[in-house]
C-alpha positions in Angstrom: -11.6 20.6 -42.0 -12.1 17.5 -39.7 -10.7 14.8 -42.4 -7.2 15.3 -43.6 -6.3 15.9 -47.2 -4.1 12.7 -47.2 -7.0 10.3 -45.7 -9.7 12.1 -48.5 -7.6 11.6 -51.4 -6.4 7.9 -50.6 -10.0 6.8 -50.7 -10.8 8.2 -53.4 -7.4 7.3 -55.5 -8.3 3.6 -54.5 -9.1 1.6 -57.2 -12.1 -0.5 -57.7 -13.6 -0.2 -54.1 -17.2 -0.3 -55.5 -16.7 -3.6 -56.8 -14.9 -4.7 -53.9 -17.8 -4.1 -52.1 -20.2 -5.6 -54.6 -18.0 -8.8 -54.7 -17.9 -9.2 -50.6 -21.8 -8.7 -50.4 -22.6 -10.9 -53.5 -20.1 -13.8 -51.4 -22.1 -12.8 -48.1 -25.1 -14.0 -50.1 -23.4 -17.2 -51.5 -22.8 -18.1 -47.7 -25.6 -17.5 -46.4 -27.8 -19.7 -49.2 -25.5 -22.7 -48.6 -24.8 -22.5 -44.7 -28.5 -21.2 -44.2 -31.7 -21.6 -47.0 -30.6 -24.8 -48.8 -29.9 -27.0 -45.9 -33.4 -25.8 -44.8 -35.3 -26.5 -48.8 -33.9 -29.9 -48.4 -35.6 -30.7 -45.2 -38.8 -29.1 -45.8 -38.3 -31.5 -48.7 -37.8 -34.5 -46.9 -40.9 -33.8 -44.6 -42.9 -33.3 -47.1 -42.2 -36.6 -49.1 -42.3 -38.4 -45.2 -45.7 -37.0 -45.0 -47.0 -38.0 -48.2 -45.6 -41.6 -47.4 -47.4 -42.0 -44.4 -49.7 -45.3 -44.2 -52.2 -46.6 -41.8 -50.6 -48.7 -38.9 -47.0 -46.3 -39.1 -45.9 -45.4 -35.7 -45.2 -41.4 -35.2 -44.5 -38.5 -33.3 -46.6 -35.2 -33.8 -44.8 -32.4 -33.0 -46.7 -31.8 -29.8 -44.8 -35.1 -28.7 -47.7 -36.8 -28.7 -46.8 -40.7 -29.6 -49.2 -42.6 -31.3 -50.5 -45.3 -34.5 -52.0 -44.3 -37.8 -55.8 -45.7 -37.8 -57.1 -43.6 -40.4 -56.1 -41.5 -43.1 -57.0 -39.1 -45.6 -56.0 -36.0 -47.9 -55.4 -33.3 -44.8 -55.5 -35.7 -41.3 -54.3 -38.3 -39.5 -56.2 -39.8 -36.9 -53.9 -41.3 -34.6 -54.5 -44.1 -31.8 -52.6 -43.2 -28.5 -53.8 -45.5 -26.4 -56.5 -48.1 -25.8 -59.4 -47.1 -27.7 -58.2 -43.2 -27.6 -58.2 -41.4 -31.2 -56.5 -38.1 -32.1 -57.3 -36.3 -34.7 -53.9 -34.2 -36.1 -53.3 -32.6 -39.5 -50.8 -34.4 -41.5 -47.7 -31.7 -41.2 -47.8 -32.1 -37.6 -46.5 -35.2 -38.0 -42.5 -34.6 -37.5 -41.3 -38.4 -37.4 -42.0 -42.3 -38.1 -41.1 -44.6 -35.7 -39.7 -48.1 -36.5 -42.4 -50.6 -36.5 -42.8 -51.4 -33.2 -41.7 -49.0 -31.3 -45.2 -48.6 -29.3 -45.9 -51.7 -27.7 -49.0 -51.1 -25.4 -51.5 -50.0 -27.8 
């Protein structure tokens, strides 16, 4: 009544627009893995080989922004030393970047 009988018969008389569809959301998918979830695995993979390199003495950044040197180390923390005599405790991952050696100078 509302649709004409030339509009409901020419989407229907269309050939293959199921898999038309199929194809344009399987490429959505394809996009969105390379612009979006690989770019991210590789680096969640590159922290976590960062952290597993860390070594007493390495100059960091936490991600609080807290700045500091590796005094002690073991399997979950890091203690760091951010100033004189000061120790932090922080869990490894919190860790978001090492520093060139030395970068702190007043430690």
């Amino acid at each position: 009544m509302l649709i004409s009988p030339a509009l409901a018969q020419g989407a229907a008389a269309a050939p293959g627009g199921g898999m038309e569809s199929f194809i344009l959301i399987g490429l959505m998918f394809v996009v969105l893995y390379f612009l979006m979830i690989r770019p991210q695995m590789k680096r969640a993979k590159e922290h976590k080989t960062m952290i597993e390199a860390l070594q007493k003495g390495d100059e960091v950044v936490t991600a609080g922004g807290l700045l500091g040197r590796i005094s002690r180390i073991n399997e979950n923390y890091v203690t760091l030393e951010i100033a004189d005599r000061v120790e932090i405790q922080v869990q490894r991952p919190a860790v978001q970047l090492v520093l060139p050696k030395g970068t702190i100078k007043n430690i």
